[in-house]
C-alpha beads as a LAMMPS data file, in Angstrom:
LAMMPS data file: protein, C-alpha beads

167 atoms
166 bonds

1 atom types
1 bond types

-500.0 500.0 xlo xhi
-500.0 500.0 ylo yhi
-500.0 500.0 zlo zhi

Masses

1 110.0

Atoms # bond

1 1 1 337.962 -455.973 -281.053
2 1 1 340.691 -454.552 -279.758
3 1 1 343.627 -454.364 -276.768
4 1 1 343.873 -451.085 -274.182
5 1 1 347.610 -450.128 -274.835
6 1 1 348.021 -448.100 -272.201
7 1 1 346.483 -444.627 -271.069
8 1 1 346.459 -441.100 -272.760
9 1 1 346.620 -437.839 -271.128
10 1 1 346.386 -437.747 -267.578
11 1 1 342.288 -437.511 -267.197
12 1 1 341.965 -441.359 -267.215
13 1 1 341.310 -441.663 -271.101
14 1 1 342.238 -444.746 -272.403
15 1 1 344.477 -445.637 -276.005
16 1 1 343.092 -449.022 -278.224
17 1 1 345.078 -450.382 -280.469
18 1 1 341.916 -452.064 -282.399
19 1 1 342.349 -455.629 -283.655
20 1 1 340.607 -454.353 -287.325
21 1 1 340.838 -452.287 -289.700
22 1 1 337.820 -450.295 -289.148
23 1 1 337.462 -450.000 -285.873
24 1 1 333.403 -448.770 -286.296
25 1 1 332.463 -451.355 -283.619
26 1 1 334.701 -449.802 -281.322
27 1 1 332.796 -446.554 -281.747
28 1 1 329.656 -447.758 -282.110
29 1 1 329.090 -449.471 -278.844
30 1 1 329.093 -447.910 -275.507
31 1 1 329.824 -451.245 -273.509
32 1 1 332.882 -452.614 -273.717
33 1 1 333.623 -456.352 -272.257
34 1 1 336.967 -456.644 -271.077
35 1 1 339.076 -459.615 -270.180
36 1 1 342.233 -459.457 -268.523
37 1 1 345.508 -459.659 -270.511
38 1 1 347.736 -462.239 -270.873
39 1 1 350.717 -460.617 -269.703
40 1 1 352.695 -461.924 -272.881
41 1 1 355.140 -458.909 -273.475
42 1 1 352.816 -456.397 -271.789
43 1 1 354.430 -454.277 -269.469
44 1 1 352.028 -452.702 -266.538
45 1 1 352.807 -451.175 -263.603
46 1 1 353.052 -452.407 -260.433
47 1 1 350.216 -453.577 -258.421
48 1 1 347.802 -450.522 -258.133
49 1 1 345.370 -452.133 -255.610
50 1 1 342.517 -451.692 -258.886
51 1 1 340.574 -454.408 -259.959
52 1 1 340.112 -455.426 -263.514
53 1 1 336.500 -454.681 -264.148
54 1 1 334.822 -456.525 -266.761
55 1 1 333.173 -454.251 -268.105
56 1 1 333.476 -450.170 -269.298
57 1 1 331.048 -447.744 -269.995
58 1 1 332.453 -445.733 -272.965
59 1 1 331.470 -442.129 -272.584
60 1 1 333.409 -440.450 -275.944
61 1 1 335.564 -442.221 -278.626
62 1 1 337.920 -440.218 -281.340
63 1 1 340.152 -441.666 -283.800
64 1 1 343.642 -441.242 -283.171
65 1 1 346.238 -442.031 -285.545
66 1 1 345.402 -445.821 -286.580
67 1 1 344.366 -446.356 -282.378
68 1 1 341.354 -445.569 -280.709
69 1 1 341.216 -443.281 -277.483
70 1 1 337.824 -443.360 -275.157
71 1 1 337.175 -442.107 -272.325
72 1 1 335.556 -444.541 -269.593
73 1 1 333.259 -443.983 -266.494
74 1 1 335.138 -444.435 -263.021
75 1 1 338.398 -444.318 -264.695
76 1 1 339.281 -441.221 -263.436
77 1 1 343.215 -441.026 -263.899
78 1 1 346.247 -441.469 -265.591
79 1 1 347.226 -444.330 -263.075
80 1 1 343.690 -446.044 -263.309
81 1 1 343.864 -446.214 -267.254
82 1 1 347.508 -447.642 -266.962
83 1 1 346.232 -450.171 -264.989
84 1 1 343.986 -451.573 -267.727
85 1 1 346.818 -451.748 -269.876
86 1 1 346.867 -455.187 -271.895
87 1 1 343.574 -456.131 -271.344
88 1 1 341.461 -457.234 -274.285
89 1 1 337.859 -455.488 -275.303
90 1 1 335.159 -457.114 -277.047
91 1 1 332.043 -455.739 -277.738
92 1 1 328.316 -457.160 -278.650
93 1 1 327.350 -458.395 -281.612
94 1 1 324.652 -455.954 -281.824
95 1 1 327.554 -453.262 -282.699
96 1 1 329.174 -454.679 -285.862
97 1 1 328.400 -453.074 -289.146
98 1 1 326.878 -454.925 -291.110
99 1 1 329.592 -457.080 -293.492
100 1 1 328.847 -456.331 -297.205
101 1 1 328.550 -459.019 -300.129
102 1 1 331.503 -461.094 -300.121
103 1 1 332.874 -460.105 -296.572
104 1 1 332.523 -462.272 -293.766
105 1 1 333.381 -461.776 -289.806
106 1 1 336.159 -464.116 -288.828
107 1 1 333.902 -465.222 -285.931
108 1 1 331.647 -466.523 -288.622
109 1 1 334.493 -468.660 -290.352
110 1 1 335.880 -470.227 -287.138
111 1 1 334.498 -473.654 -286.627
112 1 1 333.137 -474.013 -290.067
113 1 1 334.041 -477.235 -292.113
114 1 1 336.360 -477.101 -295.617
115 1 1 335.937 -478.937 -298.079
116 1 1 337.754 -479.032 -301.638
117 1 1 336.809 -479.114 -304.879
118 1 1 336.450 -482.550 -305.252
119 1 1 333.973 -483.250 -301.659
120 1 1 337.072 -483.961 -299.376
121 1 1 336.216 -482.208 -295.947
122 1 1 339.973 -480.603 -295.272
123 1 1 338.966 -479.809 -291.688
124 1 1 337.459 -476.890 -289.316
125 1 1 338.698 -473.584 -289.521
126 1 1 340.654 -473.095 -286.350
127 1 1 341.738 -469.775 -287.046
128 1 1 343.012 -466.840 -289.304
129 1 1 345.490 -464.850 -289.838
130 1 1 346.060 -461.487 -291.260
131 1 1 348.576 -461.206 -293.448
132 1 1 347.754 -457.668 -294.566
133 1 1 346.855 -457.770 -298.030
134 1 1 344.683 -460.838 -297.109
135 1 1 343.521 -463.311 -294.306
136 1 1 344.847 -467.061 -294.229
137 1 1 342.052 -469.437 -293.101
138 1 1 344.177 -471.821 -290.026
139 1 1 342.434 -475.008 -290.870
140 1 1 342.596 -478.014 -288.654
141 1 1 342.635 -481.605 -289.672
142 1 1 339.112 -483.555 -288.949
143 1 1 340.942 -486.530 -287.681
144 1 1 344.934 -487.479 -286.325
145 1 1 345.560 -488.522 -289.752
146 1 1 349.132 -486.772 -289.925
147 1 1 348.069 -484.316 -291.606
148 1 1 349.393 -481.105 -289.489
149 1 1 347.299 -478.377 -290.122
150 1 1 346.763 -476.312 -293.388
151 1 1 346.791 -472.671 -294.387
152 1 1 344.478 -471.790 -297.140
153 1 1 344.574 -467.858 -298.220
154 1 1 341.242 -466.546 -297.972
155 1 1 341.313 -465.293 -301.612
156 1 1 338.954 -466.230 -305.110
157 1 1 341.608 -468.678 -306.285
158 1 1 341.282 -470.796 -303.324
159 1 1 337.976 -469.914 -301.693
160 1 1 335.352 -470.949 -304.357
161 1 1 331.725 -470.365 -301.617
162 1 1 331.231 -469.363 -297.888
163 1 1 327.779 -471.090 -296.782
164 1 1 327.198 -469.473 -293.745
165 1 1 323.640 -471.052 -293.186
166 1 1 325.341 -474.567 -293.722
167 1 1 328.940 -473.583 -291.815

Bonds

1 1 1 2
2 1 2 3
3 1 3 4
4 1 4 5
5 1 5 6
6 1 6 7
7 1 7 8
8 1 8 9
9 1 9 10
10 1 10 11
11 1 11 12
12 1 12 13
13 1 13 14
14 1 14 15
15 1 15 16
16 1 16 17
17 1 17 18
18 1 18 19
19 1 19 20
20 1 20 21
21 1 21 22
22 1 22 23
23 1 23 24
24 1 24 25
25 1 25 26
26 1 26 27
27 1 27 28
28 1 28 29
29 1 29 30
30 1 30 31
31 1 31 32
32 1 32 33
33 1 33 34
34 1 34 35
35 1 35 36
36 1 36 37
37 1 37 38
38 1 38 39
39 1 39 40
40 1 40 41
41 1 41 42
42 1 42 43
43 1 43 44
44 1 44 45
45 1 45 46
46 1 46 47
47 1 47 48
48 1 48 49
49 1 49 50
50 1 50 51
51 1 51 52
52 1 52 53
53 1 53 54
54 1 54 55
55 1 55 56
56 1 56 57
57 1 57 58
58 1 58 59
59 1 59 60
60 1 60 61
61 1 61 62
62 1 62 63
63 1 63 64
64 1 64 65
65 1 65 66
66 1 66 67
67 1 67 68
68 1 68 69
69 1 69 70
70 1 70 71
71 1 71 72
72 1 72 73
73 1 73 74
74 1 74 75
75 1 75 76
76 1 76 77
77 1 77 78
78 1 78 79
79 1 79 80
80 1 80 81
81 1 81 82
82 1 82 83
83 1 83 84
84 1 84 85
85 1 85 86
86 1 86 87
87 1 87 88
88 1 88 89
89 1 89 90
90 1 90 91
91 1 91 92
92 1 92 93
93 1 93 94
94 1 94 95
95 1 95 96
96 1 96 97
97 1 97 98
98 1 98 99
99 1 99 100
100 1 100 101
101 1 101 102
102 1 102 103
103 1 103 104
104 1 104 105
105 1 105 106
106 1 106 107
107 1 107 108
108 1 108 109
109 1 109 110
110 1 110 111
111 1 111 112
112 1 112 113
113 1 113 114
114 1 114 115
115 1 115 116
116 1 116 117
117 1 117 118
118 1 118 119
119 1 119 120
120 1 120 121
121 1 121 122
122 1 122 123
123 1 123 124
124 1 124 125
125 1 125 126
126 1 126 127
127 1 127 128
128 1 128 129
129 1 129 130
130 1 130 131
131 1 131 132
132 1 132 133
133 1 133 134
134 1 134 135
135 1 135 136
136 1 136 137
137 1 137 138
138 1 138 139
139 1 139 140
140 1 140 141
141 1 141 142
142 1 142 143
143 1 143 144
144 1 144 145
145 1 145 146
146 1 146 147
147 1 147 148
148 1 148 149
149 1 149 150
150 1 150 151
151 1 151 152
152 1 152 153
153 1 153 154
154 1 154 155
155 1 155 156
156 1 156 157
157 1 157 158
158 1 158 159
159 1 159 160
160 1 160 161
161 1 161 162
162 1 162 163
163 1 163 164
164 1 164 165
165 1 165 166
166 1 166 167
């Protein structure tokens, strides 16, 4: 849902740069799951002595210019939120809104099978990307047939039907 950026003010609040572009889950659940970053290009200080915990109990949320700040139990400081910095947050499925006609979770896409219009299976969806205006399904080949894989735009002129039930 999102990555902890870094901290904000000097009470232990925390600043999320959220991975969407409504970040409602993010306010809507009061659990956050974390995992620990991957240290690509994230700069943290040095060794604090905290441990990563795995998971935080969100007491308040506010929006806050295109990033989300929360406040945390037992994250009492400025140096205990910078410690988090990097790590990723993901949050039950219990807390996303609920997608409307035509929009689909990109957890639902990944692992489901493509097929053209003429009932050749392309390959699993590996992956998306956001491109901003739109999302490009990453779809990987069924088989080493040297095919590499394939990016599809996840727009009407490519995407004819999403079967969920069938994947």
């Amino acid at each position: 849902m999102g990555r902890i950026t870094g901290a904000w003010g000097v009470k232990g609040w925390i600043r999320v740069q959220p991975f969407a572009s409504d970040p409602q889950a993010l306010f809507s659940s009061r659990r956050w799951f974390l995992k620990p970053p991957d240290d690509v290009g994230v700069r943290r200080p040095a060794s604090t002595g905290v441990v990563m915990p795995t998971l935080l109990k969100v007491t308040n949320t506010k929006d806050h210019g295109g990033a989300v700040v929360a406040q945390v139990q037992d994250v009492a400081d400025r140096a205990a939120a910078e410690a988090l910095r990097g790590a990723r947050i993901f949050v039950g499925r219990s807390s996303f809104p609920t997608a409307g006609d035509g929009e689909y979770y990109w957890v639902d896409l990944i692992g489901m099978t493509v097929v053209n219009r003429e009932g050749e299976t392309l390959g699993t969806v590996a992956g998306l990307i956001d491109t901003g205006p739109h999302s490009v399904l990453r779809v990987a080949p069924e088989a080493d047939n040297g095919v590499d894989e394939r990016l599809i735009p996840f727009v009407a002129a490519y995407i004819d039907n999403v079967d969920l039930t069938a994947k």
